[in-house]
mmCIF file as gemmi writes it, N, C-alpha and C atoms, coordinates in Angstrom:
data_model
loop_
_atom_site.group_PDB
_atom_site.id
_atom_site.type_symbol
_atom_site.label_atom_id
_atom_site.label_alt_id
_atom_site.label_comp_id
_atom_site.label_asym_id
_atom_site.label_entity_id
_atom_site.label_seq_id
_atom_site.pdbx_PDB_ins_code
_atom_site.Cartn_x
_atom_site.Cartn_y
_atom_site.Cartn_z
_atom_site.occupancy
_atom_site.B_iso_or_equiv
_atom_site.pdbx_formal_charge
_atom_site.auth_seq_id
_atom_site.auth_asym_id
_atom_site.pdbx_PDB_model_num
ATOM 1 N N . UNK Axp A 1 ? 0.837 -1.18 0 1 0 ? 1 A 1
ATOM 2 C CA . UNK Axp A 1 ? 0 0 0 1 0 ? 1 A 1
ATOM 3 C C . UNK Axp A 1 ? 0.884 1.245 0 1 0 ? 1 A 1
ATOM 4 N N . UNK Axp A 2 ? 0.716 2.208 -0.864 1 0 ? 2 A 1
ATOM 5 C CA . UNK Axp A 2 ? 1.173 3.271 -0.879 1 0 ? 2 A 1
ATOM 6 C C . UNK Axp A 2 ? 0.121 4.573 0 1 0 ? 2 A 1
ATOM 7 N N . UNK Axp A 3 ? 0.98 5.561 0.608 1 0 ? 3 A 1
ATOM 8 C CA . UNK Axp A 3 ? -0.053 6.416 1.173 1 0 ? 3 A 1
ATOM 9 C C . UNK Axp A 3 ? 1.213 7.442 1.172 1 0 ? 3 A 1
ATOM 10 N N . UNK Axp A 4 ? 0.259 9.008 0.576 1 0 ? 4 A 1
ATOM 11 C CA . UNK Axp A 4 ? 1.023 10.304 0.336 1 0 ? 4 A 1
ATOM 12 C C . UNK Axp A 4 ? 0.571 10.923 2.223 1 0 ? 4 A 1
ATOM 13 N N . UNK Axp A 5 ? 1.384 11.173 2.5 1 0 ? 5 A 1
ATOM 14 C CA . UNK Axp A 5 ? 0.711 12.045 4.461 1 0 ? 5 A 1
ATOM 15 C C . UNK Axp A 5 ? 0.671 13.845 3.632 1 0 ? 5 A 1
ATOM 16 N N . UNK Axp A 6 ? -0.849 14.093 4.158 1 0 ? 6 A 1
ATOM 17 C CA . UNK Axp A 6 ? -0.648 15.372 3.856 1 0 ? 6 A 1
ATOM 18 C C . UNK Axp A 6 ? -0.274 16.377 5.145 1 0 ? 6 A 1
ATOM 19 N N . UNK Axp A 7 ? -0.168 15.795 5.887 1 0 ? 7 A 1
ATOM 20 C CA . UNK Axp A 7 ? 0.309 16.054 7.246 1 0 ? 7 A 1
ATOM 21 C C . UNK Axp A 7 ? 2.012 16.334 7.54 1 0 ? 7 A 1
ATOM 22 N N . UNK Axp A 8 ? 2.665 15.536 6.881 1 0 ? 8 A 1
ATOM 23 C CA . UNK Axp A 8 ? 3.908 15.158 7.485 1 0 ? 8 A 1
ATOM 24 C C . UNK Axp A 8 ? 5.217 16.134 6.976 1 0 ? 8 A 1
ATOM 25 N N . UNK Axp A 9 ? 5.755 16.444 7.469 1 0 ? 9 A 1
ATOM 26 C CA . UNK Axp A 9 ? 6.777 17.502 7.348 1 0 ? 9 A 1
ATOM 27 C C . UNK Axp A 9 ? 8.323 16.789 7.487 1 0 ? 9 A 1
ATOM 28 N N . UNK Axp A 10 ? 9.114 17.001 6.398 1 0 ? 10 A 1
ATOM 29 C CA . UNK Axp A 10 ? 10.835 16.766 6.902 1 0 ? 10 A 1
ATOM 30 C C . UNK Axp A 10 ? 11.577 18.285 7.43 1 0 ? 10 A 1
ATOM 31 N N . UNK Axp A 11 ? 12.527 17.893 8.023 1 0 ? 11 A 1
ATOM 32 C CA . UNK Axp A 11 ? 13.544 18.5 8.55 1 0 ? 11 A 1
ATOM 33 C C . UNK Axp A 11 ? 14.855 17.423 8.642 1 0 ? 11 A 1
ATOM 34 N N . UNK Axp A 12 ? 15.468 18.647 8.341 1 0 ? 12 A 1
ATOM 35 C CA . UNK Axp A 12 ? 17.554 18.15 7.977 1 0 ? 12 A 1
ATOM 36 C C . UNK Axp A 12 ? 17.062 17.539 6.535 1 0 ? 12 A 1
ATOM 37 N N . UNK Axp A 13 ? 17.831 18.452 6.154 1 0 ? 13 A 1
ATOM 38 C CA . UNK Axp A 13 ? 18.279 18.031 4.127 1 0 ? 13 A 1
ATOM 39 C C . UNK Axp A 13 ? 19.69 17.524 4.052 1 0 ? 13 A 1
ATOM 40 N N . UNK Axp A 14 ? 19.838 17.559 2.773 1 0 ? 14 A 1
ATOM 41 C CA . UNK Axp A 14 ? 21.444 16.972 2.213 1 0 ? 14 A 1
ATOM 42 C C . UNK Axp A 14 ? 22.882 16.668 3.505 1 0 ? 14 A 1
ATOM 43 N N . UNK Axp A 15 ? 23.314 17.61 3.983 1 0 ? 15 A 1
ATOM 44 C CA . UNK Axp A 15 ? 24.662 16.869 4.98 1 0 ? 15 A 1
ATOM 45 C C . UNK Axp A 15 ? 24.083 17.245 6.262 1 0 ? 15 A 1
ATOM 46 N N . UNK Axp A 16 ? 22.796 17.389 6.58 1 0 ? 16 A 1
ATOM 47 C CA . UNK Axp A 16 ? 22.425 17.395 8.095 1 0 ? 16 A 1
ATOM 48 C C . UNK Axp A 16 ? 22.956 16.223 8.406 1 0 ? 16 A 1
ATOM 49 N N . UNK Axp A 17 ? 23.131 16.172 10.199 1 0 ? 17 A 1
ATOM 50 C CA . UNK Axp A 17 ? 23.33 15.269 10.651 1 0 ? 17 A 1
ATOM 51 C C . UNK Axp A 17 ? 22.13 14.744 10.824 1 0 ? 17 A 1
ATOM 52 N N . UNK Axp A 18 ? 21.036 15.286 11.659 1 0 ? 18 A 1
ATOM 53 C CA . UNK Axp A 18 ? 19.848 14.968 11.968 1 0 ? 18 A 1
ATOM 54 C C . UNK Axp A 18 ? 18.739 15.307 11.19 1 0 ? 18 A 1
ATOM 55 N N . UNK Axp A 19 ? 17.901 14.275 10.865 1 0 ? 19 A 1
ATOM 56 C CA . UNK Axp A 19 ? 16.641 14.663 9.749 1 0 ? 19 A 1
ATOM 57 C C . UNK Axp A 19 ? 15.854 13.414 10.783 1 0 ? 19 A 1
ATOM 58 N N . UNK Axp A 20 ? 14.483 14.003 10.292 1 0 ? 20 A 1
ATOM 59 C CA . UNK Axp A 20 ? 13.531 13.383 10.804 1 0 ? 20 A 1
ATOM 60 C C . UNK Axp A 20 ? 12.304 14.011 10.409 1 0 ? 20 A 1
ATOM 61 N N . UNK Axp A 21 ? 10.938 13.407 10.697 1 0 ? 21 A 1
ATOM 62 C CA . UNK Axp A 21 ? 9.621 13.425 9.8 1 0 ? 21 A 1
ATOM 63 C C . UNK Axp A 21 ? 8.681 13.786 11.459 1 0 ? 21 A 1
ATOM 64 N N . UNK Axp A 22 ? 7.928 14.95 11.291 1 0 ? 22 A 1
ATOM 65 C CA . UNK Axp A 22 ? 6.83 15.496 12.226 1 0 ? 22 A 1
ATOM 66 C C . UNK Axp A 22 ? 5.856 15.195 11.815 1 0 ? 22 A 1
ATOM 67 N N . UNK Axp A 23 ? 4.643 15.332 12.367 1 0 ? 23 A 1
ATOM 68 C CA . UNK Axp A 23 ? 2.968 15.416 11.982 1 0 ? 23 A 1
ATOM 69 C C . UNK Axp A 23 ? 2.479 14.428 11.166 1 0 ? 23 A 1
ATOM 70 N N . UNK Axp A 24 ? 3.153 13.107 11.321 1 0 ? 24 A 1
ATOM 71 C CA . UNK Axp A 24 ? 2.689 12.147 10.752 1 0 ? 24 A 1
ATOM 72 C C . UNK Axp A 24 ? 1.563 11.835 11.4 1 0 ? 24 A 1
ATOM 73 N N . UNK Axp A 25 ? 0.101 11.406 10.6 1 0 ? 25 A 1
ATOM 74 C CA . UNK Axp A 25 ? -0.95 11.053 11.546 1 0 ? 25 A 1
ATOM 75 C C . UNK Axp A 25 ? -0.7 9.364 12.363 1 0 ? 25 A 1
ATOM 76 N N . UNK Axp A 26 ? -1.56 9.168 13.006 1 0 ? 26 A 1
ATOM 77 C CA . UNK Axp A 26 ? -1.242 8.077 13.805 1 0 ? 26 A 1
ATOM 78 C C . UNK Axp A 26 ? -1.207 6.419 12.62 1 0 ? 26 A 1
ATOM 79 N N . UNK Axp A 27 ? -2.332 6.896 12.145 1 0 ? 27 A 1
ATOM 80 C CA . UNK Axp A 27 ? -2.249 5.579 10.489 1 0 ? 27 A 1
ATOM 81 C C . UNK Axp A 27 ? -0.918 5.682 9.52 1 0 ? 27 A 1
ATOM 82 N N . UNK Axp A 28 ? -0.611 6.754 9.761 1 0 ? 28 A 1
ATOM 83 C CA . UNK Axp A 28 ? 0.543 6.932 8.806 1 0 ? 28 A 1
ATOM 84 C C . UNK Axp A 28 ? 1.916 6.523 9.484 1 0 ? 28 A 1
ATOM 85 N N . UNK Axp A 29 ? 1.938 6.587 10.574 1 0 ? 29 A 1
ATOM 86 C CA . UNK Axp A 29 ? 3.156 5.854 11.6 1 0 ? 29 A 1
ATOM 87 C C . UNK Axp A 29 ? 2.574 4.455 12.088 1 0 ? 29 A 1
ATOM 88 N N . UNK Axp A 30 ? 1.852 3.983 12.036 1 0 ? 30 A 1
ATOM 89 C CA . UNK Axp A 30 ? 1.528 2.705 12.213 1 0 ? 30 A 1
ATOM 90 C C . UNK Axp A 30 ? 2.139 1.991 10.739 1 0 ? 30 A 1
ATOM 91 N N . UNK Axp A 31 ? 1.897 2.641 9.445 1 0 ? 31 A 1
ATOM 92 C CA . UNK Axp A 31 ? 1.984 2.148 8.404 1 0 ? 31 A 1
ATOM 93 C C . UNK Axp A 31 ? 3.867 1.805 7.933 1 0 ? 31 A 1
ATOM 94 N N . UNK Axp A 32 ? 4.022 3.02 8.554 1 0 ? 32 A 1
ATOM 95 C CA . UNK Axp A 32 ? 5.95 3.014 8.408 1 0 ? 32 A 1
ATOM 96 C C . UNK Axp A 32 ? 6.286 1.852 9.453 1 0 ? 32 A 1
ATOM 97 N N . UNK Axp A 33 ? 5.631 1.734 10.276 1 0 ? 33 A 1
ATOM 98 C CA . UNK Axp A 33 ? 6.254 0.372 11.189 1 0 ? 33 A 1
ATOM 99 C C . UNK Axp A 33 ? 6.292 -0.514 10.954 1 0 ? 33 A 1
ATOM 100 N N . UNK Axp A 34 ? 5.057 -1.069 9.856 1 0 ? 34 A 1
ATOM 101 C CA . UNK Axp A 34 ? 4.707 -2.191 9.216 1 0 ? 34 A 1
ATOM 102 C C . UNK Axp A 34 ? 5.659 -2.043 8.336 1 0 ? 34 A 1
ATOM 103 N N . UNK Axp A 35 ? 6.229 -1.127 7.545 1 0 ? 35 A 1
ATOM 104 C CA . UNK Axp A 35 ? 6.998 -1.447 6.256 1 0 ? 35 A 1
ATOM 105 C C . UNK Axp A 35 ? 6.229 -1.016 5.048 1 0 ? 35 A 1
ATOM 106 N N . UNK Axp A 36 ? 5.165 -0.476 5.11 1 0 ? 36 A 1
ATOM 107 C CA . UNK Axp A 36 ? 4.629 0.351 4.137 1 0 ? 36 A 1
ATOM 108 C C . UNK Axp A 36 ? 5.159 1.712 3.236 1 0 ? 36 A 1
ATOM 109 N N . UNK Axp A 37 ? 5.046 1.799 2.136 1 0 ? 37 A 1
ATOM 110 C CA . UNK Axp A 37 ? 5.475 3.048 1.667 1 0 ? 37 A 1
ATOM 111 C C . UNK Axp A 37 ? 4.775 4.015 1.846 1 0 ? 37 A 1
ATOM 112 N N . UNK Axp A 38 ? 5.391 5.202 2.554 1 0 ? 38 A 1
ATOM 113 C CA . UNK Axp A 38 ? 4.433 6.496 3.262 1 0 ? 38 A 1
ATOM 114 C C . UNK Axp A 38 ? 5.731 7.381 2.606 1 0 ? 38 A 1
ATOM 115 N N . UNK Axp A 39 ? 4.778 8.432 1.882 1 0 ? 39 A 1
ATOM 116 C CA . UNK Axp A 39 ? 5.783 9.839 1.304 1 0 ? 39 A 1
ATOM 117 C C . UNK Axp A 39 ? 5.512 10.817 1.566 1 0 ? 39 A 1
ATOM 118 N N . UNK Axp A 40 ? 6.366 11.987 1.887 1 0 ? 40 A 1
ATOM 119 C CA . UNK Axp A 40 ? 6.172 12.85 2.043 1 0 ? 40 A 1
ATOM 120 C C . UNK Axp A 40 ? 6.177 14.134 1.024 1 0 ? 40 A 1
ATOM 121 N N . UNK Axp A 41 ? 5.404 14.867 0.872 1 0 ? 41 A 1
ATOM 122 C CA . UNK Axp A 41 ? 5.929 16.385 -0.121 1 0 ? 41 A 1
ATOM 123 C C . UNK Axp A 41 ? 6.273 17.282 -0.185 1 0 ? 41 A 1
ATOM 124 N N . UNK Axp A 42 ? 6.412 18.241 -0.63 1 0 ? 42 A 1
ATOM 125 C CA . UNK Axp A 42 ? 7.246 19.515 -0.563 1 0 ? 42 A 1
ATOM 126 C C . UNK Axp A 42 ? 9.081 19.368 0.365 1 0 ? 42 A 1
ATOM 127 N N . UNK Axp A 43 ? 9.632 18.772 -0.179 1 0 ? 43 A 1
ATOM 128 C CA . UNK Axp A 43 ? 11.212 18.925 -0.001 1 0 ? 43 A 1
ATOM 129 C C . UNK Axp A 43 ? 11.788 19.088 -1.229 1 0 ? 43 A 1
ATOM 130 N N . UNK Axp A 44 ? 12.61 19.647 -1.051 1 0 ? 44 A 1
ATOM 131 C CA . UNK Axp A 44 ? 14.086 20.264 -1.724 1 0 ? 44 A 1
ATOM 132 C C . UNK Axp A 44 ? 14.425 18.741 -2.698 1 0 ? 44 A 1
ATOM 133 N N . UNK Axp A 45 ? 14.588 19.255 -3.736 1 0 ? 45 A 1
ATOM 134 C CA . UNK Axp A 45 ? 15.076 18.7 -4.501 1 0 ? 45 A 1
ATOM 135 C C . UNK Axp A 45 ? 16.275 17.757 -4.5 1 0 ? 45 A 1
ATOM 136 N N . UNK Axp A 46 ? 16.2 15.682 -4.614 1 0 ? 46 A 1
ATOM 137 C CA . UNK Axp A 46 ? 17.291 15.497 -4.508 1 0 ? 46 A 1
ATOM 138 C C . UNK Axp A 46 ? 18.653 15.582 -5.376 1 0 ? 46 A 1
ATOM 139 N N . UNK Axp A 47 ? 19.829 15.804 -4.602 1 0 ? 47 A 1
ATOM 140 C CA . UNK Axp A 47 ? 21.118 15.495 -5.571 1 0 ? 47 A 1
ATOM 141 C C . UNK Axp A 47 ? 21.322 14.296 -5.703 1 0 ? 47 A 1
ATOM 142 N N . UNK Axp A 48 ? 21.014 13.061 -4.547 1 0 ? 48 A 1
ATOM 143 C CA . UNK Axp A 48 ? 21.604 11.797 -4.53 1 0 ? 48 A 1
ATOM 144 C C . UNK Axp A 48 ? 20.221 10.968 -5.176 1 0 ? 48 A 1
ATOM 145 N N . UNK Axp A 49 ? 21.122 9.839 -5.863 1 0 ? 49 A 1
ATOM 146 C CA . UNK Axp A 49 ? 19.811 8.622 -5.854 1 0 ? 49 A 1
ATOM 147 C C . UNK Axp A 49 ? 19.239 9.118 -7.419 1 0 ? 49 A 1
ATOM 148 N N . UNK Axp A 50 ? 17.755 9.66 -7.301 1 0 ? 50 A 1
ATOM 149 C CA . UNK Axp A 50 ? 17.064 9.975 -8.584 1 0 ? 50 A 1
ATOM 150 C C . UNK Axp A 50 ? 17.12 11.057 -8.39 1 0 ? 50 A 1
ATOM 151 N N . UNK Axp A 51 ? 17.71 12.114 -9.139 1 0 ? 51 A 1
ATOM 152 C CA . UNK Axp A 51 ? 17.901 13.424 -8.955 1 0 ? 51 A 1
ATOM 153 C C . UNK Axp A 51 ? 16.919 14.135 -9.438 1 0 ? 51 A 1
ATOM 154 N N . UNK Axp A 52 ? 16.438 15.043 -8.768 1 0 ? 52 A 1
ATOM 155 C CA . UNK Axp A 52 ? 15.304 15.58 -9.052 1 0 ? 52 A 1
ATOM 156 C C . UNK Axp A 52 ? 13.757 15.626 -8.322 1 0 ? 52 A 1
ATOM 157 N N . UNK Axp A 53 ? 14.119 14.539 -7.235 1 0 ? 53 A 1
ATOM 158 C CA . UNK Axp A 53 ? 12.547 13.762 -6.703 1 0 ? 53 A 1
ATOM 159 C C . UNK Axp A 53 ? 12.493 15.005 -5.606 1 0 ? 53 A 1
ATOM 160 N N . UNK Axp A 54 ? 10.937 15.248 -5.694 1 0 ? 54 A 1
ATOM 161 C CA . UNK Axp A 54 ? 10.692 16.132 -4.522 1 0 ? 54 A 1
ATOM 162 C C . UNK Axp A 54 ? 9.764 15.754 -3.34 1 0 ? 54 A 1
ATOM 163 N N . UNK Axp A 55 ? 9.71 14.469 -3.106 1 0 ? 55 A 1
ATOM 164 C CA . UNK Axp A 55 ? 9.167 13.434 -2.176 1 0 ? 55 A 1
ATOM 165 C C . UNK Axp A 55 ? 10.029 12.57 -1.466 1 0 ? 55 A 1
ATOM 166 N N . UNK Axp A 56 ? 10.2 12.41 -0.502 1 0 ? 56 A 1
ATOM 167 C CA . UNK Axp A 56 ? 10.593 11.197 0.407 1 0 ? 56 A 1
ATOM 168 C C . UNK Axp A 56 ? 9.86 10.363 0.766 1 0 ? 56 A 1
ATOM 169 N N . UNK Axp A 57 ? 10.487 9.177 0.891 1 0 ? 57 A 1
ATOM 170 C CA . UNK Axp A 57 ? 9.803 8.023 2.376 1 0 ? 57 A 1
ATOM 171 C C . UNK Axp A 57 ? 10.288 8.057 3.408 1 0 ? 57 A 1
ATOM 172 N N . UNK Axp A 58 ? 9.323 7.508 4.266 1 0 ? 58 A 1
ATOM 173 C CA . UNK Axp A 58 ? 9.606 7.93 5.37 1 0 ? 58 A 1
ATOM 174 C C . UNK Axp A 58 ? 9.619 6.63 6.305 1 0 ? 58 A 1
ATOM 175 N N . UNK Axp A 59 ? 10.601 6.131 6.945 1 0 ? 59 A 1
ATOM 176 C CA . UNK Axp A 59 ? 11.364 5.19 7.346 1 0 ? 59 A 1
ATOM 177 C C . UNK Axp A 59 ? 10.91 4.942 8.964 1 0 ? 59 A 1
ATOM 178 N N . UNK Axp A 60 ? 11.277 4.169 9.474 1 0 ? 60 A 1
ATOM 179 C CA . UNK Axp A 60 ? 11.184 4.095 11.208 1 0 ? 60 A 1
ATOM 180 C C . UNK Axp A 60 ? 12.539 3.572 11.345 1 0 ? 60 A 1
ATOM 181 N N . UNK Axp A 61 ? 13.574 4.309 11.972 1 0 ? 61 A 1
ATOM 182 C CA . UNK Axp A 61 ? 14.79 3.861 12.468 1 0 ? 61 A 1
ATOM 183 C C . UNK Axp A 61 ? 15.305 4.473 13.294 1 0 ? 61 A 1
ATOM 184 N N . UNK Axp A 62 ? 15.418 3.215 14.306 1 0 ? 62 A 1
ATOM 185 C CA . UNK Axp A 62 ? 15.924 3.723 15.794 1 0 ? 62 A 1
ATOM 186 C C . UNK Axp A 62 ? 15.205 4.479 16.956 1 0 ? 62 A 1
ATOM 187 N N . UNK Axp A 63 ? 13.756 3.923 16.583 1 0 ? 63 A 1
ATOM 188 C CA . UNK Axp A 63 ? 12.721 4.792 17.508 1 0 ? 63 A 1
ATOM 189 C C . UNK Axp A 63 ? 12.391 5.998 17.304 1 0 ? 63 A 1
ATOM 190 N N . UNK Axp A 64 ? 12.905 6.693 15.481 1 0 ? 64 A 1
ATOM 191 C CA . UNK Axp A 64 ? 12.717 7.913 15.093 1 0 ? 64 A 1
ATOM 192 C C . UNK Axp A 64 ? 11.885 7.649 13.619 1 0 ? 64 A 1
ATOM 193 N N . UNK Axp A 65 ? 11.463 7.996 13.006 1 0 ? 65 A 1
ATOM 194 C CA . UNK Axp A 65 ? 10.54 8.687 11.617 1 0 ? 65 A 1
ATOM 195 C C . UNK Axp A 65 ? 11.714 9.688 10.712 1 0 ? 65 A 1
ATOM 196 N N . UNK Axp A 66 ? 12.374 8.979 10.055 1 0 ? 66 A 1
ATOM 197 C CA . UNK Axp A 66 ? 13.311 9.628 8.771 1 0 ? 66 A 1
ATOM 198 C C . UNK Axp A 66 ? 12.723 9.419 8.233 1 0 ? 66 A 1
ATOM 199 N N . UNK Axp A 67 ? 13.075 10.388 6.981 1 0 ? 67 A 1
ATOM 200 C CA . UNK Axp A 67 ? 12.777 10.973 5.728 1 0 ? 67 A 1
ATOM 201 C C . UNK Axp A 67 ? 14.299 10.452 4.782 1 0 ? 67 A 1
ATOM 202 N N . UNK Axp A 68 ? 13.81 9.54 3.853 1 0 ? 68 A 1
ATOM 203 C CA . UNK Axp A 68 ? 15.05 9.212 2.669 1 0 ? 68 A 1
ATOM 204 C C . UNK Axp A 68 ? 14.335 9.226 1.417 1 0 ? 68 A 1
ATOM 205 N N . UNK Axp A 69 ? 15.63 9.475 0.652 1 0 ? 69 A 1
ATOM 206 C CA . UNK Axp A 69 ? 15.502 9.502 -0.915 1 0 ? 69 A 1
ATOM 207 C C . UNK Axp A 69 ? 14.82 8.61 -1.164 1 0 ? 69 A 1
ATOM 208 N N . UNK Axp A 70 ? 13.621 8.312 -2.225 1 0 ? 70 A 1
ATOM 209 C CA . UNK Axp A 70 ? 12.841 6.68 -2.195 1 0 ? 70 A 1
ATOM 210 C C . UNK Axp A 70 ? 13.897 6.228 -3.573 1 0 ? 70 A 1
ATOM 211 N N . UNK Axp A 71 ? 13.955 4.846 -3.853 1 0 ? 71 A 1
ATOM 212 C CA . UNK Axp A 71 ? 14.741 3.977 -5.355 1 0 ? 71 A 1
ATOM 213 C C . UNK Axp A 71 ? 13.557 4.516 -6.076 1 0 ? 71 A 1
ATOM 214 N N . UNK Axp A 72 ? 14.294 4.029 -7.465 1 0 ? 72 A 1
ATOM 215 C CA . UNK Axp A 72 ? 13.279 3.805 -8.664 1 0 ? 72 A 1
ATOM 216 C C . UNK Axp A 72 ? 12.112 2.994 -8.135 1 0 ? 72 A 1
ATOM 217 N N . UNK Axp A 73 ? 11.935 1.948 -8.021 1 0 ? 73 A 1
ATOM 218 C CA . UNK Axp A 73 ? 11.337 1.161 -7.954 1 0 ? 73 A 1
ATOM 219 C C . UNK Axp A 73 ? 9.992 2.176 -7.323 1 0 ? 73 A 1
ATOM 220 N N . UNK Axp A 74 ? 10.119 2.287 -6.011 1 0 ? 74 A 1
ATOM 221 C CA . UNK Axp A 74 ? 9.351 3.306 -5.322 1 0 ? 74 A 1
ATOM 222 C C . UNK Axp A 74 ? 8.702 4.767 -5.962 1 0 ? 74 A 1
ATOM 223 N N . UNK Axp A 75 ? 9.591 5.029 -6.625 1 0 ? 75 A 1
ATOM 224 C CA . UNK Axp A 75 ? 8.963 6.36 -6.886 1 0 ? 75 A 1
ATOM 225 C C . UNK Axp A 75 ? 8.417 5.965 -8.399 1 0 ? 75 A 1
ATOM 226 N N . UNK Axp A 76 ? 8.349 4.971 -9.125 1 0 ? 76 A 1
ATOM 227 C CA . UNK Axp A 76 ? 7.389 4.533 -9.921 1 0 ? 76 A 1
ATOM 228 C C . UNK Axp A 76 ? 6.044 3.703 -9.475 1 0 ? 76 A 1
ATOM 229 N N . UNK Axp A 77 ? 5.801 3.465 -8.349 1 0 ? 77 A 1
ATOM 230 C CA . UNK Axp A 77 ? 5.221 2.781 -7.498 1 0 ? 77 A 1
ATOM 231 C C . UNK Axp A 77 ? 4.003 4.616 -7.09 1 0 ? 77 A 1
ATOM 232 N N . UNK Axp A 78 ? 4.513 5.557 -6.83 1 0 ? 78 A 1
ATOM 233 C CA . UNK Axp A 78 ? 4.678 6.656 -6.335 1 0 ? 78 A 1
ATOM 234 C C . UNK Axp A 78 ? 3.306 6.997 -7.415 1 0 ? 78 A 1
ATOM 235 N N . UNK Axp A 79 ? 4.274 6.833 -8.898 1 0 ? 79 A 1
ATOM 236 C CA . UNK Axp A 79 ? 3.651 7.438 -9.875 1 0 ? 79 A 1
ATOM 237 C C . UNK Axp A 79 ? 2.499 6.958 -10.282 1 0 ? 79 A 1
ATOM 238 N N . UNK Axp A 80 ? 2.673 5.604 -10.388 1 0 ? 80 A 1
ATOM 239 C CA . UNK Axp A 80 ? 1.227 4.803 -10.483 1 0 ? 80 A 1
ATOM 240 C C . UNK Axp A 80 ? 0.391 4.803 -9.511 1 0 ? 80 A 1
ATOM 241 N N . UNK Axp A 81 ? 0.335 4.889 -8.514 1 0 ? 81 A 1
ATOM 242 C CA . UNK Axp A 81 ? -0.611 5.834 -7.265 1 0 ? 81 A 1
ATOM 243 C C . UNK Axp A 81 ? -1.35 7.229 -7.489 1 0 ? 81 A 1
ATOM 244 N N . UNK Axp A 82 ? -0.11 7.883 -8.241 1 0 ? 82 A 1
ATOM 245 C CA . UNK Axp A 82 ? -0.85 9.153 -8.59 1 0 ? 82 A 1
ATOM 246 C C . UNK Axp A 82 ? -1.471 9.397 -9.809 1 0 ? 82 A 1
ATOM 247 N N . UNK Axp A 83 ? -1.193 8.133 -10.99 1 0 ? 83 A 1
ATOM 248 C CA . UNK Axp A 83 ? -1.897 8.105 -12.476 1 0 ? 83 A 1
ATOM 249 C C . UNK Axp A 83 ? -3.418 7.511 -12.037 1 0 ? 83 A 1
ATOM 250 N N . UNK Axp A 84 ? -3.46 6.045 -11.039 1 0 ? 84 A 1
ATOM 251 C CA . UNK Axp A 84 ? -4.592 5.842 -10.939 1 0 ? 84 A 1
ATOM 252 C C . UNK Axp A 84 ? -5.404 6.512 -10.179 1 0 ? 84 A 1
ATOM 253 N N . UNK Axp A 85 ? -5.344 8.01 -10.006 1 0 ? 85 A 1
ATOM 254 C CA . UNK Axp A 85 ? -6.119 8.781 -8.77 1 0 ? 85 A 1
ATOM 255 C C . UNK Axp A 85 ? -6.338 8.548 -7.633 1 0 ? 85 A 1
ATOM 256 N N . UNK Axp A 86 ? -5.083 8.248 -7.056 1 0 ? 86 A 1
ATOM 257 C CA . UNK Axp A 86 ? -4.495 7.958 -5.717 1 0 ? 86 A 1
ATOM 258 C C . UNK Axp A 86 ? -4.866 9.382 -4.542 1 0 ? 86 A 1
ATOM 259 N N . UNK Axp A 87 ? -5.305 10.258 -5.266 1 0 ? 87 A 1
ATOM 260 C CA . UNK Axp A 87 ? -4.869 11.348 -4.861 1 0 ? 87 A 1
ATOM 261 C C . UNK Axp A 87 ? -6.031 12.614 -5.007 1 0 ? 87 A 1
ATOM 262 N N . UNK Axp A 88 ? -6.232 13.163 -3.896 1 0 ? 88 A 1
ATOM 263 C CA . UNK Axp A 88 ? -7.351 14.074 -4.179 1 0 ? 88 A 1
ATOM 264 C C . UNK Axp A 88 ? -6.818 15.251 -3.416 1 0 ? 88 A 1
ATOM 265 N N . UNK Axp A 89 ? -5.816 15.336 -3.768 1 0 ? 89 A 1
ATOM 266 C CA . UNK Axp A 89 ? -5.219 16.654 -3.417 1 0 ? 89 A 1
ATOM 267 C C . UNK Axp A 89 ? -4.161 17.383 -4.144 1 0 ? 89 A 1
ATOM 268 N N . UNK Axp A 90 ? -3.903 18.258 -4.381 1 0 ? 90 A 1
ATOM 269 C CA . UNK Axp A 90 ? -2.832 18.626 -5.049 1 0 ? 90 A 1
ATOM 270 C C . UNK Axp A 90 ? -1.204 18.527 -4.634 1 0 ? 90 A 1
ATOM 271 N N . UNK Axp A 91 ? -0.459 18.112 -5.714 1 0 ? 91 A 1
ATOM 272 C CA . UNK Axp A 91 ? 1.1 17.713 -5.103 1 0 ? 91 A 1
ATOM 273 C C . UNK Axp A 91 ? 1.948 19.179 -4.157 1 0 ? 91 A 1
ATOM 274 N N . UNK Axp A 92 ? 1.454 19.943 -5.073 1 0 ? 92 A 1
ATOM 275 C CA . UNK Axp A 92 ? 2.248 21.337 -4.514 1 0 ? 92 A 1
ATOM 276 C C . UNK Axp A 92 ? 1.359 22.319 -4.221 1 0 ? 92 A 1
């Protein structure tokens, strides 16, 4: 299952030490625990990985909610979520 959080916010970009994901709703952190793909929007453009993506996933590691670059795989996963009207909100 894919799920976009319209809630969820990153902090720490590119050489932060610390990054991590706020205002995730409670389904949406239940879902990252399971191993579900949960993304987030509006971040900065990546340099690493697929350059260009302005979405993250958002991870559970170490008793914290990061925010990482998603693979191909994922962010075509991403796209087909948002071709089949995954989505009733606007990206930006």
């Amino acid at each position: 299952m894919v799920m976009i959080s319209m809630t969820g916010e990153g902090h720490g970009w590119g050489s932060d030490p610390y990054k991590w994901v706020s205002r995730l709703t409670e389904e949406e952190r239940a879902a990252v625990r399971r191993g579900e793909l949960v993304f987030i929007t509006g971040c900065p453009a990546s340099a690493r990985g697929i350059k260009g993506v302005y979405v993250r996933k958002v991870i559970w590691k170490n008793g914290r909610y990061v925010h990482r670059v998603p693979e191909t795989e994922e962010v075509e996963g991403f796209v087909d979520f948002v071709m089949e009207g995954g989505l009733d909100f606007p990206l930006l």
